[in-house]
Biopython code that builds the backbone (N, CA, C, O; Angstrom):
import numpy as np
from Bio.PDB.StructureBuilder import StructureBuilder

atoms = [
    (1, "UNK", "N", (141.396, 216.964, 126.221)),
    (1, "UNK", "CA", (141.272, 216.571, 124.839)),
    (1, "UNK", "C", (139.828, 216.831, 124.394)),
    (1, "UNK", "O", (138.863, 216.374, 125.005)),
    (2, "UNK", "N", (139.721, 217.703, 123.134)),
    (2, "UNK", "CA", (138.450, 217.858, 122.582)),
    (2, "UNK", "C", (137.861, 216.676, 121.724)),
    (2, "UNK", "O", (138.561, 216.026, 120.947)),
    (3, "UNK", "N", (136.783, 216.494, 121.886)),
    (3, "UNK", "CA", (136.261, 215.071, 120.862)),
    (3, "UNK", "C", (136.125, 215.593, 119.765)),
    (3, "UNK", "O", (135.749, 216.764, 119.814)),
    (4, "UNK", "N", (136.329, 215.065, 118.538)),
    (4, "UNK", "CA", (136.699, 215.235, 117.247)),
    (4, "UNK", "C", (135.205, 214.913, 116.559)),
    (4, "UNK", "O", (135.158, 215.114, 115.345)),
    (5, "UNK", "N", (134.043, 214.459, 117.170)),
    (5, "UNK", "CA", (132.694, 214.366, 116.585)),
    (5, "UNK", "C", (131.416, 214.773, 117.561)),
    (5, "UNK", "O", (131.782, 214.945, 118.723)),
    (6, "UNK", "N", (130.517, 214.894, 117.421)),
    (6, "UNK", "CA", (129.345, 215.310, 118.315)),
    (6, "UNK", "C", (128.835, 214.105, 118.760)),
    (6, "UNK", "O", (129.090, 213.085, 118.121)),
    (7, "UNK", "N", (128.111, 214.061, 119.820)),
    (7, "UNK", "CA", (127.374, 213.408, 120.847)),
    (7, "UNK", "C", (126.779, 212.089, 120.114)),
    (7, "UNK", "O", (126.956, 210.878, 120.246)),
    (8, "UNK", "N", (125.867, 213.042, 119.150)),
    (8, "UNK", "CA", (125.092, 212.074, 118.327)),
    (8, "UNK", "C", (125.505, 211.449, 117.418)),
    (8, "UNK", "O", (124.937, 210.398, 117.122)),
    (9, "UNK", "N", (126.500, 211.849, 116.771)),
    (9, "UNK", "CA", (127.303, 211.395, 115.452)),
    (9, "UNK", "C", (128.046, 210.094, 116.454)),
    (9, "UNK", "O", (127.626, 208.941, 116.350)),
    (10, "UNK", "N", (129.037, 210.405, 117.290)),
    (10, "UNK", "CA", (129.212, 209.124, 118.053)),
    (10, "UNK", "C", (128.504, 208.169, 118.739)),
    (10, "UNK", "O", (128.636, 206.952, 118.870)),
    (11, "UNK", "N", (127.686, 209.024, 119.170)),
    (11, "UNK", "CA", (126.390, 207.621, 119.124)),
    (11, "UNK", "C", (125.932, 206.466, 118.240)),
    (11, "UNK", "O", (125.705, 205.279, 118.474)),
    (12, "UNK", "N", (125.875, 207.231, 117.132)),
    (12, "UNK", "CA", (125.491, 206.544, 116.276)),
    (12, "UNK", "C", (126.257, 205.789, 115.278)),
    (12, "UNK", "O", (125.957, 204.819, 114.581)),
    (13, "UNK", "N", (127.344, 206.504, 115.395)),
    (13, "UNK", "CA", (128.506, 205.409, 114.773)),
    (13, "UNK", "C", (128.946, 204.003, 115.889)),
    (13, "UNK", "O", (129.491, 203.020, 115.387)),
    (14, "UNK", "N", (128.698, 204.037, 117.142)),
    (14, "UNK", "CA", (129.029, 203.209, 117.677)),
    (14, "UNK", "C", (127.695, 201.652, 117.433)),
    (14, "UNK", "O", (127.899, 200.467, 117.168)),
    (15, "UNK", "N", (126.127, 202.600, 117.739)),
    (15, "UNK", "CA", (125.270, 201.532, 116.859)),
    (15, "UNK", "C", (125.412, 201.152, 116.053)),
    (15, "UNK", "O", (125.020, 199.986, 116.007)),
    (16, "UNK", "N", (125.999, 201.657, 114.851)),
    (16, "UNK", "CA", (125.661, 200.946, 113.079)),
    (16, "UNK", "C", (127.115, 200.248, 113.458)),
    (16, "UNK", "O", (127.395, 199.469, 112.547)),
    (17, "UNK", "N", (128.122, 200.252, 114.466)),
    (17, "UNK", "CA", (129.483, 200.012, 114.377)),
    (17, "UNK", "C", (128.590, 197.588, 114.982)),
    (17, "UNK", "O", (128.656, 196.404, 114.651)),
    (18, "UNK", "N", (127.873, 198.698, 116.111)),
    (18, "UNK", "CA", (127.788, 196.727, 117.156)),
    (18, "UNK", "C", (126.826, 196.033, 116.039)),
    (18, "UNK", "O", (127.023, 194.833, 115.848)),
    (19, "UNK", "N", (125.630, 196.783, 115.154)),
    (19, "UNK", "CA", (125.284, 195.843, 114.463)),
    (19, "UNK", "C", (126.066, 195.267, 113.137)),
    (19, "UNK", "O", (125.476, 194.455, 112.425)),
    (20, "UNK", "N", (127.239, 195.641, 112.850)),
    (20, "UNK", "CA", (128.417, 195.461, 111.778)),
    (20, "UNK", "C", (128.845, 194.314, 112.154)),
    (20, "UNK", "O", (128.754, 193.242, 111.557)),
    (21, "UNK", "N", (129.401, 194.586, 113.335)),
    (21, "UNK", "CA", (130.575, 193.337, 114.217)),
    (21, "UNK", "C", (129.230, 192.358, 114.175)),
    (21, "UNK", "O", (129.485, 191.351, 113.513)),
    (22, "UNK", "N", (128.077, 192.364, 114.614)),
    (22, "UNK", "CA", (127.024, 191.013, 114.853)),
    (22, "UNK", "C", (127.072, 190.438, 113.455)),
    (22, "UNK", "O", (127.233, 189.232, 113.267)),
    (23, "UNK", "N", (126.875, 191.659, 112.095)),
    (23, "UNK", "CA", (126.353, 190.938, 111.173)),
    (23, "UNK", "C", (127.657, 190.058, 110.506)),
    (23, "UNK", "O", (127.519, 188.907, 110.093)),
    (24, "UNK", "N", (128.746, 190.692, 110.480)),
    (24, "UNK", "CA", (130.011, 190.390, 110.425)),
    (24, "UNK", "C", (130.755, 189.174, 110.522)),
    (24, "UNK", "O", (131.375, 188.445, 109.748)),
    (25, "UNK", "N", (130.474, 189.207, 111.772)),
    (25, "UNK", "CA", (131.026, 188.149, 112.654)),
    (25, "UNK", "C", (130.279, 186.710, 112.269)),
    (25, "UNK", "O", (130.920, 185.668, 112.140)),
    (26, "UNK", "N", (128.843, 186.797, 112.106)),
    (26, "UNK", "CA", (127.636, 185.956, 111.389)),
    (26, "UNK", "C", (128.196, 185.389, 110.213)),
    (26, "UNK", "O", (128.542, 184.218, 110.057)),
    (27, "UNK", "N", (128.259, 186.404, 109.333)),
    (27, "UNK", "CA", (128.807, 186.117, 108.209)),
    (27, "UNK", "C", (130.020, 185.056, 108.038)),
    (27, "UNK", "O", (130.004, 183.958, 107.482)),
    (28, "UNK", "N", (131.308, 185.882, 108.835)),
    (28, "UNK", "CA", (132.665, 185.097, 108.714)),
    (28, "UNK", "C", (132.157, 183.797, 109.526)),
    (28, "UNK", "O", (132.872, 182.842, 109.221)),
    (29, "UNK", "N", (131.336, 183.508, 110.292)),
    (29, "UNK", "CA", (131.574, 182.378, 111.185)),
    (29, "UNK", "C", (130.366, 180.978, 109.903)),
    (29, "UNK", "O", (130.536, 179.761, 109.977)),
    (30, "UNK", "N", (129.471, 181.539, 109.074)),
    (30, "UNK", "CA", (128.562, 180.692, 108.013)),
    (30, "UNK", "C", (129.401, 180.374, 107.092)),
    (30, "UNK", "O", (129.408, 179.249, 106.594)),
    (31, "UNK", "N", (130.602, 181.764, 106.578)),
    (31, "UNK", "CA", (131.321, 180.789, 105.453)),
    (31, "UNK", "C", (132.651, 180.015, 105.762)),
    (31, "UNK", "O", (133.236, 179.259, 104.986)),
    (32, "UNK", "N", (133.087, 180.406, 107.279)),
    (32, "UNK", "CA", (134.422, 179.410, 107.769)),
    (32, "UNK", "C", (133.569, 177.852, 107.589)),
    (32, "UNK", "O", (134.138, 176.918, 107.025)),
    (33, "UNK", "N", (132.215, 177.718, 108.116)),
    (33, "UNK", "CA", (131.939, 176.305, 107.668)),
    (33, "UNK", "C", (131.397, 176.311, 106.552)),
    (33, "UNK", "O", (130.433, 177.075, 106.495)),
    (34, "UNK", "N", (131.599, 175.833, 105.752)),
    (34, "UNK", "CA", (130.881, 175.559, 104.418)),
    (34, "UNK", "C", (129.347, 175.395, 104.568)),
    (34, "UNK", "O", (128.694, 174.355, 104.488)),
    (35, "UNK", "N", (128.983, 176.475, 104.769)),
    (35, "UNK", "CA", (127.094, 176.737, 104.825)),
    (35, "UNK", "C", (126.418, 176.200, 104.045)),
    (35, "UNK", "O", (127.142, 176.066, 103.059)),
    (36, "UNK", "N", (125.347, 175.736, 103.807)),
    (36, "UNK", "CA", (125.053, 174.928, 102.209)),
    (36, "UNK", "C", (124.356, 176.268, 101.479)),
    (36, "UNK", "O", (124.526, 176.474, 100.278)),
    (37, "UNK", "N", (123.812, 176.871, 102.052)),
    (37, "UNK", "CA", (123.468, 178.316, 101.642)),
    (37, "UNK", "C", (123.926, 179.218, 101.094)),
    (37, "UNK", "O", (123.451, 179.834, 100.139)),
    (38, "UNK", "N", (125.025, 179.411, 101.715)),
    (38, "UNK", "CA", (126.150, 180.199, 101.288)),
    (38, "UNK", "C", (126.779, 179.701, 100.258)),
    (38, "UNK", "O", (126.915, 180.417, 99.266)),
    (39, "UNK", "N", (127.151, 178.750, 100.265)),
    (39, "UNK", "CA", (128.547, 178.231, 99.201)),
    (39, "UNK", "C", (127.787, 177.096, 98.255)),
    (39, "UNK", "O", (128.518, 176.179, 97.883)),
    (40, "UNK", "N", (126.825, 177.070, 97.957)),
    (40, "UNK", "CA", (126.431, 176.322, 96.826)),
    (40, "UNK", "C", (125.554, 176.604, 96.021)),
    (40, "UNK", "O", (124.793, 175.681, 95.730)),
    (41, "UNK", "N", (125.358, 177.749, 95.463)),
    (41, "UNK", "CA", (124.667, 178.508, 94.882)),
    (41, "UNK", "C", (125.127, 178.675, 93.340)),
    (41, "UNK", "O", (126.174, 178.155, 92.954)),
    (42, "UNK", "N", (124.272, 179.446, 92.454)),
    (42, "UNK", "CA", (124.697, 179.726, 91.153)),
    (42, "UNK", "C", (126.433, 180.877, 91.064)),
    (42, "UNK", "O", (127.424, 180.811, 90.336)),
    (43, "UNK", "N", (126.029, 181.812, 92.209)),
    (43, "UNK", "CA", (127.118, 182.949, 92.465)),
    (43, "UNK", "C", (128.100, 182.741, 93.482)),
    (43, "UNK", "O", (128.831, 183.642, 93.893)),
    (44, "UNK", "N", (128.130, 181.179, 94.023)),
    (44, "UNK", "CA", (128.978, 181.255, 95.227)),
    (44, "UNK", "C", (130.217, 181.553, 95.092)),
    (44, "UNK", "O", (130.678, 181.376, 93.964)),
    (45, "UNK", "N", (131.259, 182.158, 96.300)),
    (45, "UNK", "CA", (132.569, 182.464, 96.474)),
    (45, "UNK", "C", (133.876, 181.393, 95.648)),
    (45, "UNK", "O", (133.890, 180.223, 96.033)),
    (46, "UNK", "N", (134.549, 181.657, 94.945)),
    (46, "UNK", "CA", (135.288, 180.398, 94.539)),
    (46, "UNK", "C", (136.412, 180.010, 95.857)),
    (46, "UNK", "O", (137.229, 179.090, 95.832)),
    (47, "UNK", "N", (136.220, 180.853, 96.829)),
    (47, "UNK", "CA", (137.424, 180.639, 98.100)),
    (47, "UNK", "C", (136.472, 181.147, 99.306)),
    (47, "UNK", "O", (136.509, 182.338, 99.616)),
    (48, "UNK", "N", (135.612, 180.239, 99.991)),
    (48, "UNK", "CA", (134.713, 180.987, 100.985)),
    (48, "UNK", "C", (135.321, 180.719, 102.369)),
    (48, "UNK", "O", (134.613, 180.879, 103.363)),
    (49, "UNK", "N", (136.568, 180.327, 102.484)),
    (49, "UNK", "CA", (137.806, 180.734, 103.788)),
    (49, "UNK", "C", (138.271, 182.053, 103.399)),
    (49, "UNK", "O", (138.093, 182.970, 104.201)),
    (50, "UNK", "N", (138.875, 182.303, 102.224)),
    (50, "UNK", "CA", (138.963, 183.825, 102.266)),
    (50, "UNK", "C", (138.195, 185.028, 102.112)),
    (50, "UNK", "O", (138.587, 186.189, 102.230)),
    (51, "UNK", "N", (136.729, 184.480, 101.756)),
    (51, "UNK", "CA", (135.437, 185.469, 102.438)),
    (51, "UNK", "C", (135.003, 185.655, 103.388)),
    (51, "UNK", "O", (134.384, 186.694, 103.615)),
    (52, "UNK", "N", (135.222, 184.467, 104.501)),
    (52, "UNK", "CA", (135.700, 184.093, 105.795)),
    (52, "UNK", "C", (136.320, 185.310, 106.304)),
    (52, "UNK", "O", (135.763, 186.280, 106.818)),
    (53, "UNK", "N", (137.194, 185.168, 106.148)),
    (53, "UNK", "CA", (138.912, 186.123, 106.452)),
    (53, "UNK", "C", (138.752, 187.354, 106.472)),
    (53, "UNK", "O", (139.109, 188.034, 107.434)),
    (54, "UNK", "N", (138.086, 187.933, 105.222)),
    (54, "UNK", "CA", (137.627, 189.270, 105.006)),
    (54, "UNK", "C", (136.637, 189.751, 105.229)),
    (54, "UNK", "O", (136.489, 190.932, 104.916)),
    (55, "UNK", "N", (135.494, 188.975, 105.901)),
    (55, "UNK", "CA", (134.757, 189.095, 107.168)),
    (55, "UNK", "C", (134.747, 189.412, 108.122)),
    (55, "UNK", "O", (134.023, 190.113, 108.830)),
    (56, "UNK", "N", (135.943, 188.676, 108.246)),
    (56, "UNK", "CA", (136.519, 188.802, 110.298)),
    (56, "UNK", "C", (137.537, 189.899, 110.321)),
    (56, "UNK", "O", (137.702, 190.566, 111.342)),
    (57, "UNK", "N", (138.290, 190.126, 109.126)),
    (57, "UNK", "CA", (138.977, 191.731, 108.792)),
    (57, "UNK", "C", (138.181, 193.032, 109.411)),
    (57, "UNK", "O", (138.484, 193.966, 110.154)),
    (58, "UNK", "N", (136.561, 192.437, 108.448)),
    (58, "UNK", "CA", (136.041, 194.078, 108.570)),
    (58, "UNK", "C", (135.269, 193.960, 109.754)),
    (58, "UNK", "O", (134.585, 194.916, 110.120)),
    (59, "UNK", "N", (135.311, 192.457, 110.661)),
    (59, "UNK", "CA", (134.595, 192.571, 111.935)),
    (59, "UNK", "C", (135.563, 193.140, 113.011)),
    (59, "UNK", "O", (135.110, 193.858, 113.902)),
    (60, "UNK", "N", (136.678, 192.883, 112.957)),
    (60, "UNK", "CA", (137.508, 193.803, 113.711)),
    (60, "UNK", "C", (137.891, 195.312, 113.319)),
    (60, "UNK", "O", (138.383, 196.033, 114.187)),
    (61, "UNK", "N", (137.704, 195.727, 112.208)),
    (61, "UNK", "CA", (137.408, 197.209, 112.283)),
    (61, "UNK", "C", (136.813, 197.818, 112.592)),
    (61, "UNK", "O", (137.112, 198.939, 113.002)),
    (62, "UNK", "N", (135.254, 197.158, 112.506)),
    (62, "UNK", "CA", (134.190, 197.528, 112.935)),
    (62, "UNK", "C", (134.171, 197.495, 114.814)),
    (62, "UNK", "O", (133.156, 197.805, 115.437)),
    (63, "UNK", "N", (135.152, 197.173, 115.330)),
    (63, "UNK", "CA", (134.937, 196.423, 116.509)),
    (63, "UNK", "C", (135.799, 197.683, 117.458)),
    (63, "UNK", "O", (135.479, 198.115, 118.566)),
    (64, "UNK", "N", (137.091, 198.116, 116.519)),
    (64, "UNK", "CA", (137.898, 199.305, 117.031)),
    (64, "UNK", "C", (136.888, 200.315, 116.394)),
    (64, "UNK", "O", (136.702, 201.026, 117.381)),
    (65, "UNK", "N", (136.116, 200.853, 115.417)),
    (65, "UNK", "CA", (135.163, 201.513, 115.251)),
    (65, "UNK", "C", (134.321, 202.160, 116.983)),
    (65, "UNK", "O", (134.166, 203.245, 117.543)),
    (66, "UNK", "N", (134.019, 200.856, 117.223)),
    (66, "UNK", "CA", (132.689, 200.892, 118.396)),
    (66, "UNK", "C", (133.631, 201.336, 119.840)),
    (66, "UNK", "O", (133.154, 202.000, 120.761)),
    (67, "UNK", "N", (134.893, 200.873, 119.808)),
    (67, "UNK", "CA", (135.730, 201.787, 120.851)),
    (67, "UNK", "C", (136.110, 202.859, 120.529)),
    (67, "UNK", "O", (135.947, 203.535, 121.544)),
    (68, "UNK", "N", (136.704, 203.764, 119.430)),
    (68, "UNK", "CA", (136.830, 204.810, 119.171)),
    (68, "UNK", "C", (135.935, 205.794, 119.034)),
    (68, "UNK", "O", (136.133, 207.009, 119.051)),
    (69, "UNK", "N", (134.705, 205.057, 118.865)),
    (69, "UNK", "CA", (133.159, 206.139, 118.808)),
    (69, "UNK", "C", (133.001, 205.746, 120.366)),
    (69, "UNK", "O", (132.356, 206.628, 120.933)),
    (70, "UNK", "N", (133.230, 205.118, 120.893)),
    (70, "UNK", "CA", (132.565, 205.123, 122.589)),
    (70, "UNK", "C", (133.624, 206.008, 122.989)),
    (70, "UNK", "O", (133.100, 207.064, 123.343)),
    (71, "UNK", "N", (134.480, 206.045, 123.062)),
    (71, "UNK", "CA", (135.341, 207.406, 123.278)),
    (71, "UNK", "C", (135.115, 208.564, 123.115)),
    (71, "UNK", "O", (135.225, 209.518, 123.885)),
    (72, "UNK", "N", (134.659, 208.464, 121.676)),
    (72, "UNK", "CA", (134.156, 210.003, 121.280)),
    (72, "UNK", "C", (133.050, 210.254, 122.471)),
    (72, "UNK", "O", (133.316, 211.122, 123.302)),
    (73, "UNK", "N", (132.072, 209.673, 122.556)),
    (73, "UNK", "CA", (131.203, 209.679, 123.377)),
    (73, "UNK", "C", (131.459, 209.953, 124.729)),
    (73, "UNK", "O", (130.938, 210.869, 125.364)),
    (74, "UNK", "N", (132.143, 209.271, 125.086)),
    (74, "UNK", "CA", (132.642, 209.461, 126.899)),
    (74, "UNK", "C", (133.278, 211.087, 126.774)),
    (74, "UNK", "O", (132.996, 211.966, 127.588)),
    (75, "UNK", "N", (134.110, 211.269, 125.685)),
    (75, "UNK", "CA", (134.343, 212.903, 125.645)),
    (75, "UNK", "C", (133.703, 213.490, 125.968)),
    (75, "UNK", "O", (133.665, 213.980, 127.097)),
    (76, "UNK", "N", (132.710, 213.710, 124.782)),
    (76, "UNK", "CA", (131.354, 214.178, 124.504)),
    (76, "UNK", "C", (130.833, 214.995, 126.207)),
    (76, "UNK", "O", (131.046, 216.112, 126.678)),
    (77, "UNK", "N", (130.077, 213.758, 126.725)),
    (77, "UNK", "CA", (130.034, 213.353, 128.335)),
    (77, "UNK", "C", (130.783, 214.102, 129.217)),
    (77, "UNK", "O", (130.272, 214.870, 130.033)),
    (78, "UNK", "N", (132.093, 213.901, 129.083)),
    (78, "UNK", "CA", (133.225, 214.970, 130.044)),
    (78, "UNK", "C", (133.188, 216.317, 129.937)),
    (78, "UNK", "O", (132.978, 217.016, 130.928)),
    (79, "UNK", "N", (133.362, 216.763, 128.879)),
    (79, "UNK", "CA", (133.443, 217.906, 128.396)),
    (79, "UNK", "C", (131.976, 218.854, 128.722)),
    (79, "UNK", "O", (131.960, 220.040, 129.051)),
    (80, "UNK", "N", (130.756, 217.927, 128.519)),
    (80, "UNK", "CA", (129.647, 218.737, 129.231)),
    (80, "UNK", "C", (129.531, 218.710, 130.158)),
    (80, "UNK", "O", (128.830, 219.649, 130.536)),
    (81, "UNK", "N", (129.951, 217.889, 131.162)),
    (81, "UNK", "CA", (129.674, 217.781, 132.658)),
    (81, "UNK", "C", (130.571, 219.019, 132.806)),
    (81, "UNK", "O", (129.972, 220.030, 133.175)),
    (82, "UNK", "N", (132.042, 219.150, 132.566)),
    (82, "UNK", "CA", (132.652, 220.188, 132.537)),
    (82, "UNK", "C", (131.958, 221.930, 132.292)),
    (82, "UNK", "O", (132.067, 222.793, 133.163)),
    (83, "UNK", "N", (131.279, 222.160, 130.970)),
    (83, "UNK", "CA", (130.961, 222.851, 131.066)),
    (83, "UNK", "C", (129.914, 223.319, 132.582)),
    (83, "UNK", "O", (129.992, 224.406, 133.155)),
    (84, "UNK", "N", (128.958, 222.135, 132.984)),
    (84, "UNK", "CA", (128.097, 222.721, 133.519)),
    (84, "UNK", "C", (128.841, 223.102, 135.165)),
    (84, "UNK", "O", (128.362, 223.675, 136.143)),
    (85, "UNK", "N", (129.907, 222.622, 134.971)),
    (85, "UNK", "CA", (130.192, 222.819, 136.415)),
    (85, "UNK", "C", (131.403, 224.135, 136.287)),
    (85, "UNK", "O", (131.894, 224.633, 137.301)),
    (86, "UNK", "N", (131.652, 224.435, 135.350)),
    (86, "UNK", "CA", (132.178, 225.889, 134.883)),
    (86, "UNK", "C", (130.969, 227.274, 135.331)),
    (86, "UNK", "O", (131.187, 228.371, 135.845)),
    (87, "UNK", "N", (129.788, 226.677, 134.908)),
    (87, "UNK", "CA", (128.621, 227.802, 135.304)),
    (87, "UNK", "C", (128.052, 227.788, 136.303)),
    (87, "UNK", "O", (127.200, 228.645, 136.540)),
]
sb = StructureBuilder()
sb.init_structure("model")
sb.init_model(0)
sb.init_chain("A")
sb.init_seg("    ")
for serial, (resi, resn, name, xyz) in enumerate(atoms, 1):
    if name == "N":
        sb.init_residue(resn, " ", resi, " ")
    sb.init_atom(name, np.array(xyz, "f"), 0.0, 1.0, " ", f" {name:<3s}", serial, name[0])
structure = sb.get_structure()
C-alpha cells in the first residue's frame, strides 16, 4: 500500500492533530463543569453541555486524525526502508 501523503505532511498533521485532542479535550472537560470563566461572561454559551459535546466530537476526530497520519507515517517509513534495500 502506497501512503497517500509525504513524510512531512504526516508528520505534521499528526502534531497539530495531539495538540487539538490536548486543547480539545481541555476545553470539553472546563465547560462539562460549569467553569466560572467560561460560562459567565457577557458572550457565554446558552447550553455549555452541548459545547461540551462538540468538543469531545472534534476531540475524537482529531484523535482518529493522529492515527491515520501515524499511519501515513509508518508508510512513509516502510516504503523507504524498502526502497533502500531494493538498491
Amino acid at each position: 500500500m502506497k501512503p497517500m501523503f509525504s513524510a512531512g505532511h504526516a508528520t505534521c498533521c499528526t502534531i497539530l492533530s495531539v495538540f487539538g485532542v490536548i486543547f480539545l479535550g481541555t476545553m470539553s472537560f472546563l465547560f462539562s463543569l460549569p467553569a466560572e470563566s467560561l460560562t459567565h461572561t457577557v458572550n457565554d454559551p446558552e447550553d455549555p453541555a452541548g459545547v461540551a459535546q462538540a468538543c469531545l466530537t472534534a476531540t475524537f476526530f482529531y484523535a482518529f486524525m493522529i492515527f491515520f497520519c501515524g499511519c501515513q507515517s509508518w508508510l512513509n517509513k516502510r516504503e523507504a526502508r524498502a526502497e533502500i534495500q531494493l538498491q
